[in-house]
C-alpha positions as CSV (number, residue, x, y, z in Angstrom):
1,X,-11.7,-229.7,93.2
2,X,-15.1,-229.3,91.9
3,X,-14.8,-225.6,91.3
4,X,-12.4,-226.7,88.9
5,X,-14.3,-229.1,87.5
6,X,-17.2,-226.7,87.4
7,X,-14.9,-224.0,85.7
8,X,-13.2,-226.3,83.2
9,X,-16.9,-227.4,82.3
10,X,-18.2,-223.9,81.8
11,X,-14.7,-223.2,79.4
12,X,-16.0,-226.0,77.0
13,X,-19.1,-224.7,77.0
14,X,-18.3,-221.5,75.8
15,X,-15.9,-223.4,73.2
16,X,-18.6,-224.9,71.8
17,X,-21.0,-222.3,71.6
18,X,-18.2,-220.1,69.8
19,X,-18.0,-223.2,67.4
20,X,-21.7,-223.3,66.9
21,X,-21.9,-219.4,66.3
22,X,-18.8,-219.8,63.8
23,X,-20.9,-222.1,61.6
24,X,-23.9,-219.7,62.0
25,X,-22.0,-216.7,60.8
26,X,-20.6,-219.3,58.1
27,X,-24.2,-220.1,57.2
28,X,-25.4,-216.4,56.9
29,X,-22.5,-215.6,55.0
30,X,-23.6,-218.3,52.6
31,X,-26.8,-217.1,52.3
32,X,-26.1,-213.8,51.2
33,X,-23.6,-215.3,49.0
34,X,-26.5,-217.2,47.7
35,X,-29.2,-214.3,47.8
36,X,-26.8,-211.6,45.9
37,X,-26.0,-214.5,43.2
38,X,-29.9,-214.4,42.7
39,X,-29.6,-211.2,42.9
40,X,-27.4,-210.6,40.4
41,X,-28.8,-213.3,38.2
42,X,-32.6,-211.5,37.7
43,X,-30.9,-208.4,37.0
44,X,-29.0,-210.1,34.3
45,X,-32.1,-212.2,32.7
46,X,-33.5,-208.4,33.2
47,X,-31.1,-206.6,31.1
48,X,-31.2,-209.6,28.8
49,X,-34.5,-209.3,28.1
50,X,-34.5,-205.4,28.4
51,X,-31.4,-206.1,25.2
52,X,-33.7,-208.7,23.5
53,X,-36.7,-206.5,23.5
54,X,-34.4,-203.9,21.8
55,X,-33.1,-206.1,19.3
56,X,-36.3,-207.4,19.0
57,X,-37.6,-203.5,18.3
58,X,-34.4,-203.2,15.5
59,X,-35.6,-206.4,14.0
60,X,-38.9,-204.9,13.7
61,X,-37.8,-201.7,12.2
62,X,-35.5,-204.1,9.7
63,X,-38.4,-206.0,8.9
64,X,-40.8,-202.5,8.8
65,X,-37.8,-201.2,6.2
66,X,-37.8,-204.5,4.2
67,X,-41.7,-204.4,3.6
68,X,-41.3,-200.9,2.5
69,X,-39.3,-202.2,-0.4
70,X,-41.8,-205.5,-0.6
71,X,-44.7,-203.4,-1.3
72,X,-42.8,-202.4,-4.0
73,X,-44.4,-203.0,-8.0
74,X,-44.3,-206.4,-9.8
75,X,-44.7,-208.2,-5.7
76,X,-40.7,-208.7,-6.0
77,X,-38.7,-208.1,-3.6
78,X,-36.2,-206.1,-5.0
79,X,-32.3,-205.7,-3.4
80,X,-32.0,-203.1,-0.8
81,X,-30.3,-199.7,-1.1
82,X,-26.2,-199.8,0.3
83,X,-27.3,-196.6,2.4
84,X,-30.4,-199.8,4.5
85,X,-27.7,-202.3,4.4
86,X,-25.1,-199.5,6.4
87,X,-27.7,-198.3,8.5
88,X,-28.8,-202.3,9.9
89,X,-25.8,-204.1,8.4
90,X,-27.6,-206.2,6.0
91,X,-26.0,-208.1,3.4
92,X,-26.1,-206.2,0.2
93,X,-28.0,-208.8,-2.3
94,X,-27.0,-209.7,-6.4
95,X,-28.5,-208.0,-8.8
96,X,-32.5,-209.7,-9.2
97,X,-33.8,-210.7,-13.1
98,X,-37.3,-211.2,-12.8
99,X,-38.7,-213.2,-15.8
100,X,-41.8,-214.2,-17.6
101,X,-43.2,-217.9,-17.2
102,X,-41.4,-218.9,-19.7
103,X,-38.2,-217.9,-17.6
104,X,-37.7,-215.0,-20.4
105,X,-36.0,-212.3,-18.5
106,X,-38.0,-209.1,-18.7
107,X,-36.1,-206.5,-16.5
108,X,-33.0,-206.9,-14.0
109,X,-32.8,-204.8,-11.2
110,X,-29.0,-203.7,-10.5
111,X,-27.7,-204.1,-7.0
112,X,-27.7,-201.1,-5.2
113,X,-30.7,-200.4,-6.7
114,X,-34.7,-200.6,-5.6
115,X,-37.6,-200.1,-7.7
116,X,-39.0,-196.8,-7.0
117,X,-42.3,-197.7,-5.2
118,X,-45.6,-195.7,-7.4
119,X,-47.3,-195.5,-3.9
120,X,-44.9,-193.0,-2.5
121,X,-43.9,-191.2,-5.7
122,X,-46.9,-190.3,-7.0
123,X,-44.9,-189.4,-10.6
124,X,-44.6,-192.6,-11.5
125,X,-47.3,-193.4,-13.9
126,X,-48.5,-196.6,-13.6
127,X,-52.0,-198.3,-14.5
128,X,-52.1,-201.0,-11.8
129,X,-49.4,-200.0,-9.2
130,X,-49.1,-203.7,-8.1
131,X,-48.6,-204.6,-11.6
132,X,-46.8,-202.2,-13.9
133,X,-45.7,-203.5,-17.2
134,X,-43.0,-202.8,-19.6
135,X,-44.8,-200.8,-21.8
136,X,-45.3,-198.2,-19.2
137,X,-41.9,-197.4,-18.3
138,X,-40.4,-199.2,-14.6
139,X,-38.7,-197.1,-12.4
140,X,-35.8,-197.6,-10.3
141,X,-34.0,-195.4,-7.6
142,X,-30.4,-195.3,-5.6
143,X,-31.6,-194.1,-2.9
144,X,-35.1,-193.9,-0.7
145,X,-36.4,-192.1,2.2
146,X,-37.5,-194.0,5.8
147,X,-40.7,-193.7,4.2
148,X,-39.7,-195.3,1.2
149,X,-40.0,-192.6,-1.1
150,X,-37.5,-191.8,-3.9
151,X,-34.3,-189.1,-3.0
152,X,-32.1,-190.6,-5.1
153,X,-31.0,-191.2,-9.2
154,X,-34.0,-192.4,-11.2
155,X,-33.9,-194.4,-14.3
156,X,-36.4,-196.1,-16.3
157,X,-35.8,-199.9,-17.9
158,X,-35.8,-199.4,-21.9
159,X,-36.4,-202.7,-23.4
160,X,-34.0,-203.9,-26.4
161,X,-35.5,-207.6,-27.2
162,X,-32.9,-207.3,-30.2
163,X,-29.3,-205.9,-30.1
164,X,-29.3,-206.1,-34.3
165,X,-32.0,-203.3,-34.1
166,X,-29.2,-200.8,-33.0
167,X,-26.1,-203.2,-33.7
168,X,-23.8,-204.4,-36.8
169,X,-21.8,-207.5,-35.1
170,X,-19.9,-207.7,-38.3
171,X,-18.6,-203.8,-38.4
172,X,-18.9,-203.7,-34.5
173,X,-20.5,-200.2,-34.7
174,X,-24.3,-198.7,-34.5
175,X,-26.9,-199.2,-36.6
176,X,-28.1,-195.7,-36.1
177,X,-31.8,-194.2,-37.4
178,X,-33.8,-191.4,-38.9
179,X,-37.3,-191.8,-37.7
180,X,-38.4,-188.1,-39.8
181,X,-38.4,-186.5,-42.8
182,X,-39.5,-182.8,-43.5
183,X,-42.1,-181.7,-45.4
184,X,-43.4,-178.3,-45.9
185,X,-41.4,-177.1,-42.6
186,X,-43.2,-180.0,-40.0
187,X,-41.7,-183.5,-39.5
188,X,-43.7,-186.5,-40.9
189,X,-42.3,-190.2,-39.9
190,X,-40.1,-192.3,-41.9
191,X,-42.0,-196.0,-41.9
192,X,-40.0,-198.2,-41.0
193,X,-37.2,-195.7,-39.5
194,X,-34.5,-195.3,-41.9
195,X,-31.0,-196.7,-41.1
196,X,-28.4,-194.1,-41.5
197,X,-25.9,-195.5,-44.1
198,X,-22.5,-195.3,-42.5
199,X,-19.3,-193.5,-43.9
200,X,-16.7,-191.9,-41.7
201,X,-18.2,-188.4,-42.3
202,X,-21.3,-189.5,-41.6
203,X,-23.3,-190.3,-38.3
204,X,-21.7,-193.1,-36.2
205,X,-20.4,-194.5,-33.4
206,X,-17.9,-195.5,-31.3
207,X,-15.4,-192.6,-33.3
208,X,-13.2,-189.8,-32.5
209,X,-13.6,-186.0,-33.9
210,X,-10.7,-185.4,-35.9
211,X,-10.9,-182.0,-35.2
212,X,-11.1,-181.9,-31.4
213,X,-10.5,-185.5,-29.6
214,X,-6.4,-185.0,-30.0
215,X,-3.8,-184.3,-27.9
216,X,-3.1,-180.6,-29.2
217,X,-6.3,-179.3,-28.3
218,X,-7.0,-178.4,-24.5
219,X,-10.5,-180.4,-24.7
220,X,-9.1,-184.0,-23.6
221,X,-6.9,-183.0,-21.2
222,X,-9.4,-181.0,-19.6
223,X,-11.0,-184.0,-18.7
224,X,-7.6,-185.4,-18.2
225,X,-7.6,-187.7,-21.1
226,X,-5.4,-188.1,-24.0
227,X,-6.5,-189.0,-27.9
228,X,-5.4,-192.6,-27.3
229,X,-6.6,-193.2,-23.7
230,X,-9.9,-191.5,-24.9
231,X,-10.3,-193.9,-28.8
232,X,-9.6,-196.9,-25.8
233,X,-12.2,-195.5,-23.8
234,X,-15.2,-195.2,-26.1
235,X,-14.3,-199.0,-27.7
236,X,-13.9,-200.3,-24.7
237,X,-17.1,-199.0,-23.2
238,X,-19.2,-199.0,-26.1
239,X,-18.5,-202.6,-26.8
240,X,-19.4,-203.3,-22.7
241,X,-22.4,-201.5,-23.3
242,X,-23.5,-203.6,-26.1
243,X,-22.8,-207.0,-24.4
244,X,-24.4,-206.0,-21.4
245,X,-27.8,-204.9,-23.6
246,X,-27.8,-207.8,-25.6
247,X,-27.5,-210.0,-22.0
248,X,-30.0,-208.3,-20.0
249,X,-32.3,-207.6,-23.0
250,X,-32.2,-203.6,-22.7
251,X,-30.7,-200.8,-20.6
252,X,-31.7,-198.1,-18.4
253,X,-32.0,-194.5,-19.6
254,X,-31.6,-190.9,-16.9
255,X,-35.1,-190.5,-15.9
256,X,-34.3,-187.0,-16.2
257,X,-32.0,-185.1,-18.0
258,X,-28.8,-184.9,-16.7
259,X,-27.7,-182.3,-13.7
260,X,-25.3,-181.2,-11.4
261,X,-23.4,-179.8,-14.5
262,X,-20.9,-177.1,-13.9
263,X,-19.3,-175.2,-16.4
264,X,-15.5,-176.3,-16.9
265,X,-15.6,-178.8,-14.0
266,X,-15.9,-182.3,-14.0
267,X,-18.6,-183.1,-11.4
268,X,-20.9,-186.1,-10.0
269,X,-23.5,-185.6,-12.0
270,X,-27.4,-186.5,-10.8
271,X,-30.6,-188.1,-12.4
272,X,-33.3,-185.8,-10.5
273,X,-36.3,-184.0,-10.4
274,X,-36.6,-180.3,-10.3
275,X,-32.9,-179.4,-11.5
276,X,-31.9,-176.3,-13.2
277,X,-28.2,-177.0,-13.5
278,X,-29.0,-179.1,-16.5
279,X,-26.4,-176.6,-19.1
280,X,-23.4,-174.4,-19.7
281,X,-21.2,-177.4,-20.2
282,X,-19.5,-178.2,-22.8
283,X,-19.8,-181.9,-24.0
284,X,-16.4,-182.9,-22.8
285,X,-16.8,-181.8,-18.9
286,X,-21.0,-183.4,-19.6
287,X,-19.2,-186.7,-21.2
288,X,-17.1,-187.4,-17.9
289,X,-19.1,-186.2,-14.9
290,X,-22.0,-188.5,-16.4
291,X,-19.3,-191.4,-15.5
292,X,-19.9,-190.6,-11.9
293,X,-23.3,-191.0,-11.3
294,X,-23.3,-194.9,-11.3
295,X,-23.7,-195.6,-7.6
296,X,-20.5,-196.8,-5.5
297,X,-20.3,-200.3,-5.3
298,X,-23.2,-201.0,-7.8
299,X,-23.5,-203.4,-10.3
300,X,-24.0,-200.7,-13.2
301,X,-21.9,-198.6,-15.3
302,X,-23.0,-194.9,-15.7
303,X,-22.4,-192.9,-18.7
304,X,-23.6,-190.0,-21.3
305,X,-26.1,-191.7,-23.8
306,X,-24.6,-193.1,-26.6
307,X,-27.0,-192.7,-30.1
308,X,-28.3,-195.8,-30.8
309,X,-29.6,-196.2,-27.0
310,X,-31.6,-193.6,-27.6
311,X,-33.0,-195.1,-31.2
312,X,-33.8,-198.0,-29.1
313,X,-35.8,-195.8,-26.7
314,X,-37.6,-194.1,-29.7
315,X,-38.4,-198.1,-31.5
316,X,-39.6,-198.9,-27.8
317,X,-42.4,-195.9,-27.9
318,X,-43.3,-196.6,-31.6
319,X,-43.7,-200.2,-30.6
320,X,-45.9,-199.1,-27.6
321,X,-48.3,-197.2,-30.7
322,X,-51.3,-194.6,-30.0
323,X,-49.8,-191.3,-28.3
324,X,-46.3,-192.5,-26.7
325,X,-45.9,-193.7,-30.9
326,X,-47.1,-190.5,-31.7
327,X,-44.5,-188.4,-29.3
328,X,-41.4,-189.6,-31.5
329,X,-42.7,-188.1,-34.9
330,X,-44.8,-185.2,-33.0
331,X,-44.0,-183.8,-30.1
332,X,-45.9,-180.8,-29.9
333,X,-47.3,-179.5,-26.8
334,X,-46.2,-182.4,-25.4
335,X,-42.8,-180.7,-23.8
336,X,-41.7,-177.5,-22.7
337,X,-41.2,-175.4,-25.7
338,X,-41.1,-171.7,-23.8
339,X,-38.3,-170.0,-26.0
340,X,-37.6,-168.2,-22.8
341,X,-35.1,-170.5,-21.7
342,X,-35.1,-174.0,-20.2
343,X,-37.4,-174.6,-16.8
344,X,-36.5,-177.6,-14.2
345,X,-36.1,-181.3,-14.8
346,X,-39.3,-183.2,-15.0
347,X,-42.3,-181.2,-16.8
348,X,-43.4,-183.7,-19.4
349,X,-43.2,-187.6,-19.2
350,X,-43.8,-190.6,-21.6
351,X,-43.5,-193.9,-20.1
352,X,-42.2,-192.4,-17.2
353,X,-39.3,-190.5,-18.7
354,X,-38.9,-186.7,-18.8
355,X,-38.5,-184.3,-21.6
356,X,-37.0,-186.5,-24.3
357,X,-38.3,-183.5,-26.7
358,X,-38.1,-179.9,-25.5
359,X,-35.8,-177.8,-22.7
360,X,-33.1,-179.2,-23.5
361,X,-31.1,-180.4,-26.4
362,X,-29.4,-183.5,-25.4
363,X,-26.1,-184.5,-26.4
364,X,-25.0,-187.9,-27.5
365,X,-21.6,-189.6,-27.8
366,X,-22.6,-190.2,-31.5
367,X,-19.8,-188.6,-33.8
368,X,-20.6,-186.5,-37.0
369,X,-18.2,-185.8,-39.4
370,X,-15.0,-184.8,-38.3
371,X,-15.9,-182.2,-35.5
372,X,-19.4,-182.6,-34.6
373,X,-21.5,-184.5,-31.5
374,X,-24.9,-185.4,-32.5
375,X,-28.0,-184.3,-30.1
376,X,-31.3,-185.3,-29.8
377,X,-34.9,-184.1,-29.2
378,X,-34.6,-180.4,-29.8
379,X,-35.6,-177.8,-27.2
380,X,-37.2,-174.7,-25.4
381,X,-36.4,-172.7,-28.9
382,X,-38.2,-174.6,-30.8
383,X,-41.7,-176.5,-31.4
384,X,-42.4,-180.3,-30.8
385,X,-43.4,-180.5,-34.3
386,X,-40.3,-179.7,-35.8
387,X,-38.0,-181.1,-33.6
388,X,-40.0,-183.8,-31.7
389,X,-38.1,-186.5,-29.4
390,X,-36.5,-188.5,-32.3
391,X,-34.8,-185.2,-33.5
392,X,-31.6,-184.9,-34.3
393,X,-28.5,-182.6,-35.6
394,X,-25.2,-181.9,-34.5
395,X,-22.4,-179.3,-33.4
396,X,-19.3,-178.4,-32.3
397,X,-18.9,-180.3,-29.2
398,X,-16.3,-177.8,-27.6
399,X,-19.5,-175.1,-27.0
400,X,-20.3,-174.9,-23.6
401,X,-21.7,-171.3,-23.5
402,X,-25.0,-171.9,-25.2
403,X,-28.4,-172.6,-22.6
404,X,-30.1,-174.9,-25.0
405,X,-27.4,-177.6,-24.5
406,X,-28.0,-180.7,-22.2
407,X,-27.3,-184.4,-21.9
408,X,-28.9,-187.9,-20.5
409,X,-27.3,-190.4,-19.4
410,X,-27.6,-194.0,-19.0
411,X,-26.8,-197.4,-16.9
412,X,-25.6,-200.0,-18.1
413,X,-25.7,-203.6,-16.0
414,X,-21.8,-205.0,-15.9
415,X,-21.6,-208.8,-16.9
């Protein structure tokens, strides 16, 4: 009897200590549980701050790419290029007006666009850097470099305080003028510049060429236009033009003649330094590739320049006086008159902008007669004081073949 009792007592014993070591093994179990969860949980505040230190790193590059454009002249911050917002997904800004104390607007910067920083391009001829003023010609670019340099389109602001210096609201047409006269073979300035008196065979603009801009030549079409799309075309934009100038209180004018040209081929043409394919293309193929170098979802429209633009950059320099006055009645020596043939875009500047007079003749969307396209400032062929930058004559717009012909273009800011 008590070896039963005795064995009975010893089963419960080993009950109970295979109870006790169940809630052991349940108690290690848990702490594991509890030490992999803390485990897992400094790994993740790890990585977390491993992912916040590179965000933290982007943020800084962001911020290194923002005070690139910040150091920029005038201490604005201008809007950032499209190609900074793709790269670190930041919000494409409005176009910026920066204005006087009087809250006069002096010059808009287009979005998509960035003021072309004087530090970095050392072309850019301003004074005071930090402080650049109209007179001197402000710079803006499409496009920059990681170190904030200029790769892009360049334009320079032309200021237009008046649109009835270059505009008849009544007639809805140019005022167009002749800043020279000749005497004795050399050009001598016409005080105040002459205003052209308008006839339809005379100088003007927005017109068609009777001769050429219909739909039985092959010129329009080439371009894939026809007479009446094209007459829409010019009104239309001329008109936009206008209104936008007379907004924004001027314009911006190709930096540079235009490139990128190709010879029977409409292209996307380029405002740039150190181009050579600045000819051999006729004015039609020149008038619609210089539509496509306004940048893609910009606030600007891009076109060849029309005439009275470029009066209103030629006022601007007489209004500026000493030798950027002198450069519109006398351009000699003060462009690249080689009679060689044209060199690269950007040899001689006034107010920042390149060859107005010399390389290149530069054609205009102003009409002459009833077959000719007016161009401006001369070229290689010739001296700067015979045809200096305010130069102009005409031909047949259809000749493509000849070196000496070019084009500018310029922006327009849409309302």
């Amino acid at each position: 009897m008590e070896k039963v009792k005795q064995k009975n007592n010893f089963t419960k014993e080993i009950k109970n200590a295979q109870g006790k070591t169940s809630i052991l093994i349940i108690l290690i179990i848990a702490i594991l549980i509890f030490a992999i969860n803390v485990f897992l949980k400094k790994n993740k505040t790890a990585t977390a701050n491993t992912t916040l230190e590179q965000e933290t790193s982007t943020g800084n590059e962001i911020l290194e790419e923002k005070q690139i454009i910040e150091n920029a002249i005038l201490e604005e911050k201008p809007p950032i290029t499209n190609a900074i917002a793709e790269q670190y997904g930041i919000e494409q800004i409005k176009n910026k007006t920066i204005t006087d104390e009087n809250n006069n607007p002096i010059i808009t910067i287009p979005a998509g666009y960035i003021l072309a920083n004087p530090n970095k391009n050392k072309d850019i001829n301003y004074k005071d850097s930090k402080n650049p003023k109209i007179e001197e010609g402000i710079v803006i670019t499409d496009k920059i470099n990681k170190d904030g340099k200029s790769i892009g389109n360049e334009f320079v602001w032309v200021p237009v305080p008046d649109i009835n210096e270059i505009y008849d609201s009544e007639a809805k047409r140019s005022k167009l003028h002749n800043f020279i006269e000749y005497k004795e073979g050399k050009a001598i300035a016409i005080t105040p510049p002459k205003l052209v008196t308008y006839s339809p065979t005379s100088s003007r603009e927005p017109n068609l060429l009777k001769r050429y801009d219909n739909d039985n030549e092959a010129y329009l079409s080439g371009i894939k236009l026809t007479a009446k799309e094209f007459k829409k075309e010019l009104k239309d934009e001329y008109q936009k033009t206008i209104s936008s100038i007379d907004t924004y209180k001027g314009f911006y004018i190709g930096r540079y003649e235009t490139g990128g040209l190709k010879s029977g081929t409409i292209t996307k043409a380029v405002v740039k330094k150190g181009r050579s394919d600045i000819n051999y293309a006729n004015w039609y193929y020149i008038y619609a590739s210089s539509k496509n170098i306004k940048k893609e979802g910009s606030s600007v429209i891009s076109s060849m320049i029309w005439g009275c633009q470029w009066d209103a950059a030629m006022m601007w320099f007489l209004n500026c006086g000493g030798e950027t006055a002198e450069y519109v009645i006398n351009s000699d020596k003060k462009g690249y008159f080689n009679k060689q043939g044209p060199t690269l875009t950007g040899y001689y500047q006034v107010n920042n902008i390149y060859d107005m007079a010399g390389n290149v003749s530069e054609w205009t969307i102003e009409a002459f007669e009833i077959m000719y396209r007016v161009f401006r400032g001369g070229n290689y062929c010739n001296s700067g004081s015979t045809q200096p930058a305010s130069y102009r004559s005409f031909q047949n717009p259809n000749n493509g073949i000849i070196p000496v012909f070019g084009s500018r273009s310029a922006l327009y800011i849409k309302k």
